[in-house]
N, C-alpha and C positions, 0 to 999 in steps of 0.2 A: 478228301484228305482232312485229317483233323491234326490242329497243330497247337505245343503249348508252347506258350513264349515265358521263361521264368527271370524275373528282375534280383538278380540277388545284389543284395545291397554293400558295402564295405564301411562306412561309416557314419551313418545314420540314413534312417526311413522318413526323414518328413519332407524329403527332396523328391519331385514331381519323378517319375520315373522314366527309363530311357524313351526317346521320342521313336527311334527306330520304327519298333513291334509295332507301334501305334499304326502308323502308316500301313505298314508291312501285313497288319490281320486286317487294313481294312480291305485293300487290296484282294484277297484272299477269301472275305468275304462276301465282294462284290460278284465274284467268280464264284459260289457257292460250296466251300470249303468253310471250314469249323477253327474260331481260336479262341481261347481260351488263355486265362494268365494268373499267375504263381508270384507273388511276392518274397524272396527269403529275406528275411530281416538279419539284423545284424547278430542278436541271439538265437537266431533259428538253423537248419543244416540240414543233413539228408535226410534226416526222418520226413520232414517237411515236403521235401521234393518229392519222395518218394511217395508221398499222400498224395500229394499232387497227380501225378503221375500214374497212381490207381484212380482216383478220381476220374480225371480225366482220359486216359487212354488214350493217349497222343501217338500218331503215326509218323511226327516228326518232334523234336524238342528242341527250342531255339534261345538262344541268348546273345542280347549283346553289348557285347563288353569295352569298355574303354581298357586303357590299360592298369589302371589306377582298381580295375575290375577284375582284372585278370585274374590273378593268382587265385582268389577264391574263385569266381567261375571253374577253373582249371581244376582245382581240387574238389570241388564239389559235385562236379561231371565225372572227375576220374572213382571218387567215391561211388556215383550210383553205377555203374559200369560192372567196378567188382562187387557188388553187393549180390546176393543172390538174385535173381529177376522174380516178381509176382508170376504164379503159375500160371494165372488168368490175361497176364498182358506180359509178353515180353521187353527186354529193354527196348527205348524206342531208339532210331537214329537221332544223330544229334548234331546242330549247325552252330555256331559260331558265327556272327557280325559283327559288324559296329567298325572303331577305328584301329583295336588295336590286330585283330587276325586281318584286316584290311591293309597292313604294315607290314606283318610278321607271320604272315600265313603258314609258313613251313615251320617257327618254330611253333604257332598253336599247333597244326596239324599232327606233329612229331609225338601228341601227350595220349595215351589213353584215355579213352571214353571223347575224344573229339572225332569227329567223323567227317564233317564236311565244313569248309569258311565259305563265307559270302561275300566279294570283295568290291568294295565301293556299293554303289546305289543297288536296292535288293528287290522295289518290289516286282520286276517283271523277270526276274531268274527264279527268286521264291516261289512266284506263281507258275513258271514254266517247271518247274522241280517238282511244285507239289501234281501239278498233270501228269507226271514220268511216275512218283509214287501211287498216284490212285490205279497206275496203268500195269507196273509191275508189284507195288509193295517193296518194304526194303528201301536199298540205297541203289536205283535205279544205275545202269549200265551208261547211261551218258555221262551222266554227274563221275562216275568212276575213271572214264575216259577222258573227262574235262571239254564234253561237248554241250554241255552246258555255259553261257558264257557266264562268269562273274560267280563261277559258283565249281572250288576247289575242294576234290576231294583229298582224306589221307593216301598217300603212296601213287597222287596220281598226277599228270602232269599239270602245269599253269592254264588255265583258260584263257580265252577273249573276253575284253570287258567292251560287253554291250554299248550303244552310246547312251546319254544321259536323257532320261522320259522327258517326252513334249508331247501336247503343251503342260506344262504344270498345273496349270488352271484342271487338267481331265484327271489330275488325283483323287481319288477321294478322300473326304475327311477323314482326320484320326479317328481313328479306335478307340474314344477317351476311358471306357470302361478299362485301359490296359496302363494307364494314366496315375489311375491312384491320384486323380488330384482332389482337391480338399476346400470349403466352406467360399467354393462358388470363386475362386482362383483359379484362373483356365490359361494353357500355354500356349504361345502363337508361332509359327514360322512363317514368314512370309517370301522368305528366299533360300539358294541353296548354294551353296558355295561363296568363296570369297576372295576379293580380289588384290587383297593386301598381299606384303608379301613376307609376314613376319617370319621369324627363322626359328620359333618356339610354338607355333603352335601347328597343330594338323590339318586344322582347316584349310588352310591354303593350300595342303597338302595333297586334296581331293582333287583340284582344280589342275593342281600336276601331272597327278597319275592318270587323269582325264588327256591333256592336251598331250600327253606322251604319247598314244594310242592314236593322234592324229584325226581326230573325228570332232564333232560337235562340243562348244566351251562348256565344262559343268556349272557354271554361273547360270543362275535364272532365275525369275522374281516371279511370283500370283500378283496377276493384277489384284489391284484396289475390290473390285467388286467381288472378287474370288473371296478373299481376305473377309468383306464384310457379309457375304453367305455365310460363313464358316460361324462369325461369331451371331449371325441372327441364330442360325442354328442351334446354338449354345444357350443362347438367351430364352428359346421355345423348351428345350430344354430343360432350364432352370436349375440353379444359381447360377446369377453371373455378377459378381461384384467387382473385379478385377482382373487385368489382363496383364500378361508377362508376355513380352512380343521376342523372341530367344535366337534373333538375328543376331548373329556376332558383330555387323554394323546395321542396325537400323537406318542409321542417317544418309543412307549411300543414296544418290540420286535423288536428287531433291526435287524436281516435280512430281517425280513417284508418293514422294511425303509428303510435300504439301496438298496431293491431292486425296490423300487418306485422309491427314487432319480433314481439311475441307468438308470431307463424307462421315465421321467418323464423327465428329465432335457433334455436327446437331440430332443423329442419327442415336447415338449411345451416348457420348459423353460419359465414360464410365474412366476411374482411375487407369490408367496404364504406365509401366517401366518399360525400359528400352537400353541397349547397350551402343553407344554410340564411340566415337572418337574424334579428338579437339579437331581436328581438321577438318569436318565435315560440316563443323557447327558455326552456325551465322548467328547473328542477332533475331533476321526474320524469321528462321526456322527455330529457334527457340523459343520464339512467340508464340507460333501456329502450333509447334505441340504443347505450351503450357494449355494453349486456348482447346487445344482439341479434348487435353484431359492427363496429359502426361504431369506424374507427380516424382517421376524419378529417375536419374538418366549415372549409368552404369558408365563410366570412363577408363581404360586402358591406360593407368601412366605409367608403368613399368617400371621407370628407372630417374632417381634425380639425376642421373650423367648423362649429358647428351652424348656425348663419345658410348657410352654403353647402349643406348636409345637407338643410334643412329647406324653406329657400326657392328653391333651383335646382333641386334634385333631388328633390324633392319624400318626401324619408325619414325617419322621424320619430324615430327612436330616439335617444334624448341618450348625451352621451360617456360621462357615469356607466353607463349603461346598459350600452355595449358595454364597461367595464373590466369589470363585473359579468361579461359573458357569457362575456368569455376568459377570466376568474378560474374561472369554475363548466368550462369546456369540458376546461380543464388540468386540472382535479379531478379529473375523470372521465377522465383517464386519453387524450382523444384531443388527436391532433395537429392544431394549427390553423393555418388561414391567411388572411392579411385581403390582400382587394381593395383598392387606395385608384386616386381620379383626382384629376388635376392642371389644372389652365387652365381650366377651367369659365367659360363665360361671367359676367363681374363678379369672378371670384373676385380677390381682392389677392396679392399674394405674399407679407402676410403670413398670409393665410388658407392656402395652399397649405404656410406652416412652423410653421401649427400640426398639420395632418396628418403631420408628420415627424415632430413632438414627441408627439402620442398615438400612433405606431408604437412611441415608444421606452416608452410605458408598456404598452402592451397586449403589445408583447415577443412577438408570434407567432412561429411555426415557422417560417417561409416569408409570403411576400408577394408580391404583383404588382401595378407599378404602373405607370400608365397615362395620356396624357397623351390628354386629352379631343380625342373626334372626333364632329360631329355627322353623326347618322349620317341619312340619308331617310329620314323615316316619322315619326321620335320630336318629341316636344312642343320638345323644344332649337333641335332644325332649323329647324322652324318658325320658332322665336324670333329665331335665328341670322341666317337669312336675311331676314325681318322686319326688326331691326336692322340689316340692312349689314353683318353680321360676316363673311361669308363672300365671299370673291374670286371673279369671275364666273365661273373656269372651274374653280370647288373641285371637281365633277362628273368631274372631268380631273387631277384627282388621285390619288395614292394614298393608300389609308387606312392610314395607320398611327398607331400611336402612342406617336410617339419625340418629335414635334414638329408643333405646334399650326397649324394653317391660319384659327388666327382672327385678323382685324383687329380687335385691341382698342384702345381709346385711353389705356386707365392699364398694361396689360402686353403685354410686346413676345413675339412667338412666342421672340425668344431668351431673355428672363425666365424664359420657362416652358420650356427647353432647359436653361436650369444647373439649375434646380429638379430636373428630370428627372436630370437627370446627376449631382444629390445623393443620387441615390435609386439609382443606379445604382453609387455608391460604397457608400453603405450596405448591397448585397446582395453586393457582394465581401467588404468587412468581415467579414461575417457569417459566410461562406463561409469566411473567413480565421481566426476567430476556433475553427473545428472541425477545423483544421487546425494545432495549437500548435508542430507541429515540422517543418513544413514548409519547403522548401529556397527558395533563394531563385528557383531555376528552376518550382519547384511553384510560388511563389507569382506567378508571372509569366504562367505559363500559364490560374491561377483568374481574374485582373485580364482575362486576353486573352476568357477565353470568358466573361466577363460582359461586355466591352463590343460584344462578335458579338452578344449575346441583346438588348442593349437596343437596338443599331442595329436590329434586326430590329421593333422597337417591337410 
């Protein structure tokens, strides 16, 4: 079976590409099946796919899409669909992953040119799907039936979701040729799911639709020596300059980390970021990964209000806590950066300016801020939609987050548009501020491509 996986992008292409497919053609690979991968960039569209797609002569076409992804995937499947088909290859079947048909399976399913979702973890349904097409061709009679488990067709019933692969360690490596990564920058996952219990994002959300099902927890880590296979590999390979470890917490379980650093630092020693959270972080474990090579630690503060922190989002760390943690992070020598979101369901607008006010005492290196989107799947949504916050065709929206889609009754989406737009002054400032002798045409052009990046939300 030969299969294309196409990355279509929504607002810029210099971002590593979905991790999914990676995994998912190695898989497929291993089992001596064919993948192959399509970039659509942000000025490109069916023509492109459609090239693809002669090109290749795929017996199955896959994407996967967050939600943030959607609408264009949606539309750009529905487009090659109706297109006339090449007379030499018919249209191919076509799958849907990732988190958002993993959430919303029936309303992808419901669009033309979608044909089958892949829900939750994909590579041993993929591969049991792709055995059902080399056998009949087409969209194989199980997959139709839903006796495929984790793998939903249009018009047909819900599956079983498989339990989650073990051991992780017998994955094989990414597919990095599907990667698109760039001058010897290489992505890592080290684990898969997660254990917090935020009420914004999906990730925890995996771990639900898991324990729902009654079977095996989706939490699970690659030992250490998996992990440092993976990157000798890379390094045989060649370039390896830095690593991006793309764990939503890195710092979870600390003899696990300290005994990477341990391995890691005299072995490579090569720069690495990481995405941690104040509460995992010690003094000695910020040491062992400056020493191991860590130059960058990616922090989650969400909200200056701990009432917003604590009771929306369910995160427990108080503000003391996080000035602590960028106090000790700068110590050690690495460069930090703190997440914040704005509009939160309830939140006040003065809750959303005291998150400006602890940005100006925690003084990170860089920031990203984010104007709350609830996303299918997560506890918020829920909540969202429960309450009436959400306008009936929010589905038929896009996701961004520049500007809020909630009907609140105390703040207006445009409330939360200046707020936004406060914050979007503040990283020109900033930008301005490293720039002391700049013209007044430099500084014109810093103001232009911060307000390109925030539109982009």
């Amino acid at each position: 079976m030969r299969m294309l996986f196409a990355e279509i992008d929504t607002d810029s292409e210099w971002a590593v590409a979905s991790l999914g497919p990676a995994f998912l053609a190695a898989m497929l690979r291993r089992h001596g099946h064919e993948a192959a991968f399509v970039r659509i960039g942000v000025g490109q569209g069916l023509a492109e796919l459609q090239a693809a797609v002669r090109e290749h002569r795929p017996h199955l076409l896959g994407v996967s899409a967050t939600t943030r992804q959607w609408l264009r995937t949606r539309d750009l499947l529905g487009a090659l669909r109706r297109a006339p088909p090449d007379p030499a290859w018919p249209h191919p079947p076509t799958i849907v992953g990732g988190l958002h048909p993993t959430f919303a399976p029936e309303d992808t399913l419901r669009h033309p040119g979608i044909d089958l979702v892949c829900l939750g973890e994909g590579e041993l349904a993929l591969l049991e799907l792709a055995q059902a097409i080399d056998a009949e061709g087409g969209i194989p009679a199980a997959a139709r039936a839903g006796r495929i488990a984790n793998i939903q067709a249009a018009g047909g019933p819900r599956p079983a979701l498989r339990a989650p692969f073990e051991p992780v360690d017998a994955l094989p490596f990414m597919a990095r040729d599907l990667l698109d990564e760039r001058h010897g920058v290489v992505h890592i996952g080290t684990q898969r799911g997660c254990p917090f219990p935020c009420t914004y994002c999906a990730a925890r959300m995996y771990d639900q639709l898991y324990a729902e099902q009654g079977g095996p927890a989706y939490g699970r880590r690659r030992s250490v020596e998996n992990v440092l296979a993976e990157l000798r590999a890379l390094r045989a390979a060649g370039p390896l300059n830095y690593v991006i470890f793309l764990d939503d917490t890195f710092t979870i379980h600390h003899p696990w980390v300290m005994a990477f650093c341990a391995a890691y630092g005299p072995e490579f020693g090569l720069p690495f970021s990481l995405h941690a959270r104040a509460e995992t972080m010690t003094p000695r474990l910020l040491a062992a990964l400056a020493a191991a090579g860590c130059r960058h630690i990616v922090y989650g503060v969400e909200s200056g209000s701990e009432r917003v922190r604590r009771q929306v989002m369910q995160r427990s760390a108080s503000n003391a806590r996080l000035r602590e943690v960028f106090a000790m992070t700068r110590e050690a020598g690495l460069v930090v950066t703190a997440n914040y979101i704005v509009g939160m369901p309830g939140e006040t607008l003065a809750e959303m300016h005291k998150t400006l006010a602890l940005h100006e005492v925690l003084a990170p290196d860089d920031f990203g801020c984010f104007v709350f989107y609830p996303y299918p799947g997560t506890a918020l949504y829920r909540q969202c939609l429960a309450e009436g916050l959400l306008p009936e065709n929010h589905l038929e929206l896009p996701a961004v987050h520049s500007r809020s889609i909630l009907r609140q009754r105390d703040v207006s989406a445009d409330d939360i548009e200046a707020v936004y737009a406060r914050w979007t002054a503040v990283r020109a400032e900033a930008m301005l501020r490293r720039m002391p002798d700049a013209t007044a045409e430099q500084r014109r052009q810093v103001e232009a491509a911060v307000q390109a990046q925030a539109r982009c939300g």
